[in-house]
Steps between C-alpha positions, in 0.01 A plus 500: 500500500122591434234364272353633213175321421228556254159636643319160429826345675455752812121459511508138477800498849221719690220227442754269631621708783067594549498097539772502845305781663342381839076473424498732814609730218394387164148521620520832507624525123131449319403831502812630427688593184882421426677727258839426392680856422892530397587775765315685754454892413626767665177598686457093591817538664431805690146356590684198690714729671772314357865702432711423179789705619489213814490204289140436599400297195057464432408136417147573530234713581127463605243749333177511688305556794619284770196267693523692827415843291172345288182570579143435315450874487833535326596222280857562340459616138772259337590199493775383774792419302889382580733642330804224438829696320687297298819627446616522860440165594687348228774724611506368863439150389753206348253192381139511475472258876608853652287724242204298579558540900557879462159526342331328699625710817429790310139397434439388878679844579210705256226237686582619805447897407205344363427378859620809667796312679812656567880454394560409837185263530678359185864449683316317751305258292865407331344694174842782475 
């Protein structure tokens, strides 16, 4: 069974789940903006190189310039911003203890793009 909560109820589970994400993390969150979407569009799906047909499912998505690709010379020209979608993490979740821990692994996932570590730097840390 999945959830169906209001936006204020969603947005008030990822300040909570915000709250259990390591400081080696949530540091990194200051200069950041969090946007709560319903779905990911078509082209955000494609952009993550995710598959629908494979049952790949996009939690989130970080929209920026990662650290390792900044320079002075070149500052990025928008905000950094994490994308949270809604809708398909109520549908994988069954009470908001698991909603909140989804979120949170989805923001520490969007940190590290942020960072410029990999999915398999992730695995490693315990973060998949």
């Amino acid at each position: 069974m999945s959830m169906n909560l209001s936006r204020k109820e969603f947005d008030r589970a990822v300040r909570k789940a915000i709250e259990r994400i390591p400081e080696e993390f949530r540091v990194h969150l200051e200069n950041i903006i969090i946007s709560v979407q319903d779905y990911p569009s078509r082209e955000m799906i494609e952009e993550a190189g995710f598959a629908e047909d494979e049952g790949d499912t996009l939690l989130g998505l970080f929209r920026g310039d990662p650290l390792m690709d900044r320079s002075y010379t070149h500052p990025p020209l928008y905000p950094d911003t994490i994308l949270i979608f809604q809708k398909p993490l109520e549908a994988m979740c069954e009470d908001m203890d698991e909603l909140e821990e989804e979120i949170a692994i989805t923001v520490i996932h969007e940190i590290a793009h942020y960072l410029g570590i990999d999915e398999e730097r992730l695995g490693e840390l315990g973060y998949d």
